[in-house]
C-alpha positions as CSV (number, residue, x, y, z in Angstrom):
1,X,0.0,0.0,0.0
2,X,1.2,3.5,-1.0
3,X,1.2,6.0,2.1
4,X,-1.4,8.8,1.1
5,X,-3.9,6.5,-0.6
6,X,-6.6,4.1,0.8
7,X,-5.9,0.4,1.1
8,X,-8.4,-1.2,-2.3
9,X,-11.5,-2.5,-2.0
10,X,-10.2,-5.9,-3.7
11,X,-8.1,-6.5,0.3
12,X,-11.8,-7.0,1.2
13,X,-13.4,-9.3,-1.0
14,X,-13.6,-13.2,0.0
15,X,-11.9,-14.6,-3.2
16,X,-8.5,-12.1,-2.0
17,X,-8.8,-13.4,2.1
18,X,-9.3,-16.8,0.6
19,X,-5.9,-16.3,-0.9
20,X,-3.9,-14.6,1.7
21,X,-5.2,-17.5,4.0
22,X,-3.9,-19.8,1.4
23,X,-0.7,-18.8,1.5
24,X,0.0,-18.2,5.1
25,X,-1.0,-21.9,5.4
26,X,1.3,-22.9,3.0
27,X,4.2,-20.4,4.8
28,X,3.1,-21.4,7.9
29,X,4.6,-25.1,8.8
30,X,8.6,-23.9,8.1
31,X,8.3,-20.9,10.4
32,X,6.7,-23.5,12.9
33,X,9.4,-25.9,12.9
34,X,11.6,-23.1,13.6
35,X,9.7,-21.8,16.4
36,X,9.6,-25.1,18.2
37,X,13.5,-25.9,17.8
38,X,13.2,-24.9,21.6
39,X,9.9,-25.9,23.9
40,X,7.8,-23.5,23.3
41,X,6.1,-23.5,26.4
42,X,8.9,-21.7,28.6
43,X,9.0,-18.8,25.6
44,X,5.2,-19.0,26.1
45,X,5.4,-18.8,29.8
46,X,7.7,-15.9,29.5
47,X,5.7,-13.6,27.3
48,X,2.9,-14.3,29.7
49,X,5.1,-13.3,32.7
50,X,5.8,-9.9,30.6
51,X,2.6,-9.2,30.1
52,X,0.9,-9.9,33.3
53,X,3.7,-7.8,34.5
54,X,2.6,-5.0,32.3
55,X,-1.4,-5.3,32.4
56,X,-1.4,-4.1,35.8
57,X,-0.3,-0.6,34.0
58,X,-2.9,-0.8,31.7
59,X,-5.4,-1.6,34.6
60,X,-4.8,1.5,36.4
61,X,-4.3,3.6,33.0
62,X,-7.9,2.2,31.2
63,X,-9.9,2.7,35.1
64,X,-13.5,4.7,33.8
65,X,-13.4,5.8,37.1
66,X,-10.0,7.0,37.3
67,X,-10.8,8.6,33.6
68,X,-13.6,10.5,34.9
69,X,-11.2,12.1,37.6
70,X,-9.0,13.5,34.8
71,X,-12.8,15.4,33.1
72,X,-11.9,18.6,34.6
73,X,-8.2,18.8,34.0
74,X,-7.7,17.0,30.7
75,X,-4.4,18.3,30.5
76,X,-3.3,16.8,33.7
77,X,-4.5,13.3,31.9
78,X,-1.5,14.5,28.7
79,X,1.2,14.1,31.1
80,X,-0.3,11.1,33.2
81,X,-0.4,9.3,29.7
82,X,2.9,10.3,29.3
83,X,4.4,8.7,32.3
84,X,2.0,5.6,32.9
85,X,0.9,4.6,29.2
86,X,3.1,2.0,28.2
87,X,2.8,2.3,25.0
88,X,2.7,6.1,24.2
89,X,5.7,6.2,26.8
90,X,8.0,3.8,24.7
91,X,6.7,5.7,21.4
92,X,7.8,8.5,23.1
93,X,10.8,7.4,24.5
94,X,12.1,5.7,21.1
95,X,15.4,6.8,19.6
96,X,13.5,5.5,15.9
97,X,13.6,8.2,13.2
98,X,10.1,6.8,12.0
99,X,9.1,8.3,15.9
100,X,10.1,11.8,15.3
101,X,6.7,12.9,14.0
102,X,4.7,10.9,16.7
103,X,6.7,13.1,19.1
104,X,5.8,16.2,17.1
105,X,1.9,15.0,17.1
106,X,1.3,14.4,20.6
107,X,3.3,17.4,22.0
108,X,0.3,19.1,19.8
109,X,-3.0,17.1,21.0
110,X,-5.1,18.5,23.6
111,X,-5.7,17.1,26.7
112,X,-9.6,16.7,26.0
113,X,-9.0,15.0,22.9
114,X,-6.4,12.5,24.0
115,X,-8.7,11.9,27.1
116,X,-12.2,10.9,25.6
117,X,-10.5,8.9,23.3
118,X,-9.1,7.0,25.7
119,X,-12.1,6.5,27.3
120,X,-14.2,5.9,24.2
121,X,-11.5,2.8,23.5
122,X,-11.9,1.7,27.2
123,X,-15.7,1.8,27.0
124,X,-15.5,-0.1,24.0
125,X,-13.4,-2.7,25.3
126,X,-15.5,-3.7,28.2
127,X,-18.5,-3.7,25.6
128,X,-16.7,-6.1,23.7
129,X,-15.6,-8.5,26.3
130,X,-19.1,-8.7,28.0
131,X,-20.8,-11.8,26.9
132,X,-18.0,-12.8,25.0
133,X,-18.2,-16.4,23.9
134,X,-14.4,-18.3,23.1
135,X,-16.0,-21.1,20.3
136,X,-18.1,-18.3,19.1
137,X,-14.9,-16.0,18.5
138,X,-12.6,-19.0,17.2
139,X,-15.4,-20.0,14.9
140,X,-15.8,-16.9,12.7
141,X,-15.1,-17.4,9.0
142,X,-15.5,-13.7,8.0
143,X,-13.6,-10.4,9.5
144,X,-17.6,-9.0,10.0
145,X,-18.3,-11.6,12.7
146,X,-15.7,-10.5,14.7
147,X,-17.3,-7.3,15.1
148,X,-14.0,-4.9,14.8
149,X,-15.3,-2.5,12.3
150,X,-16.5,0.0,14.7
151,X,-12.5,0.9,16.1
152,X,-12.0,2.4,12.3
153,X,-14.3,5.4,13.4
154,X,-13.1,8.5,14.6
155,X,-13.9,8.6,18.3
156,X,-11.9,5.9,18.4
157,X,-8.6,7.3,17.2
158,X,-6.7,10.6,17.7
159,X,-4.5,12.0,14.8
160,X,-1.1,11.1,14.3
161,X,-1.5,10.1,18.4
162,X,-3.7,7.4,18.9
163,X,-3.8,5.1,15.9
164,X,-4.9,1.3,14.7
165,X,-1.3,0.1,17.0
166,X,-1.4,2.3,20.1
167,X,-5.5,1.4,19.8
168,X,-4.7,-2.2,19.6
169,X,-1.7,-1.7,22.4
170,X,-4.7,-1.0,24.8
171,X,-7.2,-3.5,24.2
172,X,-4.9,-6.1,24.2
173,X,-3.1,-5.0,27.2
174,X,-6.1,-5.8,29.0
175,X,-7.8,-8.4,26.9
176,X,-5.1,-10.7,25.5
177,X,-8.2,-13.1,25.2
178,X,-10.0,-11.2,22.6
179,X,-8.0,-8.7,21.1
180,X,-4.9,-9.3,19.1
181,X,-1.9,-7.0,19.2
182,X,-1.4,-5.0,16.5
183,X,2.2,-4.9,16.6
184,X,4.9,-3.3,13.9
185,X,6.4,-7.6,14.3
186,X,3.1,-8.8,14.1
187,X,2.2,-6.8,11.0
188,X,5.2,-7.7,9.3
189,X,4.8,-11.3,10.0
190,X,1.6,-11.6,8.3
191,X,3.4,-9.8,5.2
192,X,6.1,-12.8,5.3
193,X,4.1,-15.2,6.3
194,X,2.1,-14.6,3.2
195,X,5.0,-14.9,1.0
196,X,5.6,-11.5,0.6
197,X,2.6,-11.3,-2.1
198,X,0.9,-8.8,-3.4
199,X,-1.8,-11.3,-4.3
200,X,-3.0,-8.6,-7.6
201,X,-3.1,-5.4,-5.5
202,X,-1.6,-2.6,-7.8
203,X,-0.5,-0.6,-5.1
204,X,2.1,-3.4,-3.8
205,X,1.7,-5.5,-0.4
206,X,-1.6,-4.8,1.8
207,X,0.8,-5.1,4.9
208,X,3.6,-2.5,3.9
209,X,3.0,1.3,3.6
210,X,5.5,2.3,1.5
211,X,7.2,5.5,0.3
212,X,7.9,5.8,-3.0
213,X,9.3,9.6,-2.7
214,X,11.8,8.3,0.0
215,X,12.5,4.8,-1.6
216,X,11.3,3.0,1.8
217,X,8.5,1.1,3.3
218,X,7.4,0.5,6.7
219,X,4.5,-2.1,8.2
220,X,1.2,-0.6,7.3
221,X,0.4,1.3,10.0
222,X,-3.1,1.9,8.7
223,X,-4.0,-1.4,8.8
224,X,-7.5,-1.8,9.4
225,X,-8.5,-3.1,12.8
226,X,-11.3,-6.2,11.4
227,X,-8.3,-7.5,8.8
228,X,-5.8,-7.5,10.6
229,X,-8.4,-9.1,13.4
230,X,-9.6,-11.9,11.1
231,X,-6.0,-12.9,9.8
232,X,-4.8,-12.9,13.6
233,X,-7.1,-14.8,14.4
234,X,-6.6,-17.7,11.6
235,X,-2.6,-17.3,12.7
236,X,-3.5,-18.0,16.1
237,X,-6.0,-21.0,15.3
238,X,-2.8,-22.9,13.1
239,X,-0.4,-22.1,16.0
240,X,-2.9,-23.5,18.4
241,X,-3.9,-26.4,16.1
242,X,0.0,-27.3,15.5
243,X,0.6,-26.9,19.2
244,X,-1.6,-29.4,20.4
245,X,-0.4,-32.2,17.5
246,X,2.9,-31.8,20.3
247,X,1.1,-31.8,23.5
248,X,1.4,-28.3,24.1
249,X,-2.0,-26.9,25.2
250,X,-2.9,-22.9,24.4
251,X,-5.2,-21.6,26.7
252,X,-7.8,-19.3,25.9
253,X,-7.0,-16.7,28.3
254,X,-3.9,-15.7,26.9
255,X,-5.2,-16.6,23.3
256,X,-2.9,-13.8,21.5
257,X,-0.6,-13.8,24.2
258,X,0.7,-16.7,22.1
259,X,0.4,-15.5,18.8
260,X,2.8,-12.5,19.9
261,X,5.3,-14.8,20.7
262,X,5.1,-16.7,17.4
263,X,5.2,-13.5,15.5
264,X,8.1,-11.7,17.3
265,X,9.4,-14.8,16.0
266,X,8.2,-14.6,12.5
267,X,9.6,-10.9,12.5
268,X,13.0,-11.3,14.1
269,X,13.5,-14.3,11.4
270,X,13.4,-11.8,8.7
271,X,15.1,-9.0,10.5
272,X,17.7,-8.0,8.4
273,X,15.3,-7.7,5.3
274,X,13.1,-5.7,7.9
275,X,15.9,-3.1,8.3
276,X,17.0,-3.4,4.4
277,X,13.4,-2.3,3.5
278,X,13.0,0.6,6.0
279,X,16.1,1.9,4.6
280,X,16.6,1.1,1.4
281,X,15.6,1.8,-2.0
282,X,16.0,-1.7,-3.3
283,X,13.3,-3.6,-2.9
284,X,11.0,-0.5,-3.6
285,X,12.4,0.4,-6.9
286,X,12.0,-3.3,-8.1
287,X,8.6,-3.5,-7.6
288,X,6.2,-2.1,-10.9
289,X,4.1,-0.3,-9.1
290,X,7.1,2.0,-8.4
């Protein structure tokens, strides 16, 4: 996808999912093997350390009560989200010349802004998870059944601050049942895992957002929430699916908790291309859409 236009109607459509899917199930066995070289329990068991270890922040941070508190000082809430967001506090924090501009963005939102959309996400979030039912979720053949269409609106994000990852970086740091983490690895693992296709697109790679004017490409981070949702989702049901063929058992409650681990790994396997295409030219110039 080319930054400054809108991802095509064709990602959408069943016979291009159908494809993707097709290919990730073909990619995904070798990048398996790989993964289970070592148990893959004590990796799993340490990624679930780290993140219990770092849900109690987002406990405390997402609180509607503690939100409200902030309704007559939203400004008060800006530098509390600075300090006890995890998320916005590492984007912040980042040395990453692709950060620069995030630092430039939130130093310019208003407290108010930054505050009901925090809560807006929250709400949603404990809407969500209400009734939620595991087969139900694990059964869904379509991105609409999942029901993540609604986090594309507007009360739900905040410009340049509060996108589809630092959106996803809350819901999942609180419900790593139901909500899959939109990270830059797990973005890019869906982009190898699917052979690096375009699969017809004529704007390159669904899961890149590349720039032609600077001869680089980073993950998409416009990636829209009920895609990148469904494929998680079909990743995590494969990972699960192999798991269990070697008497490793995935429980629900840390459902993507697992699929993180598997596409850190995914990610860090191609690291060196990752860098290559965030810096260079190369692969961008070769491509005919360029």
């Amino acid at each position: 996808m080319i930054r400054g236009k809108k991802l095509e109607k064709e990602a959408y459509t069943p016979e291009h999912i159908r494809g993707v899917l097709s290919e990730i199930r073909r990619g995904f066995p070798d990048y398996f093997r790989n993964f289970v070289q070592q148990p893959p329990m004590p990796v799993f068991d340490q990624y679930i350390q780290e993140y219990e270890k770092e849900r109690q922040a987002y406990l405390e941070y997402l609180n509607l009560e503690a939100l409200a508190e902030f309704g007559d000082d939203p400004n008060a809430f800006k530098s509390h989200t600075r300090k006890r967001c995890p998320i916005v506090r590492r984007c912040l924090m980042s040395q990453d010349e692709a950060m620069k501009q995030y630092k430039i963005d939130f130093n310019a939102v208003s407290g108010r802004q930054l505050l009901d959309t925090v809560r807006n996400i929250a709400e949603f979030g404990i809407a969500y998870t209400t009734g939620f039912n595991d087969e139900i979720h694990e059964a869904a053949t379509t991105y609409s059944e999942l029901g993540l269409e609604p986090l594309n609106e507007s009360q739900y994000g905040c410009a340049g601050v509060v996108g589809y990852g630092i959106q996803s970086s809350l819901l999942y740091g609180l419900y790593s049942r139901h909500f899959a983490h939109r990270s830059q690895n797990a973005v890019w693992s869906l982009y190898f895992l699917s052979g690096r296709e375009d699969f017809g697109l004529i704007d390159g790679s669904e899961f890149l957002m590349i720039h032609p004017e600077l001869g680089t490409c980073e993950q998409n981070y416009f990636y829209p929430a009920e895609l990148f949702g469904f494929y998680a989702l079909r990743v995590f049901l494969m990972l699960k699916s192999a798991c269990q063929e070697m008497g490793a058992r995935c429980r629900d409650h840390y459902r993507y908790v697992y699929l993180s681990a598997f596409c850190d790994h995914v990610a860090d396997t191609h690291r060196e291309d990752i860098n290559t295409y965030k810096r260079s030219s190369e692969d961008v110039e070769s491509q005919p859409w360029f």
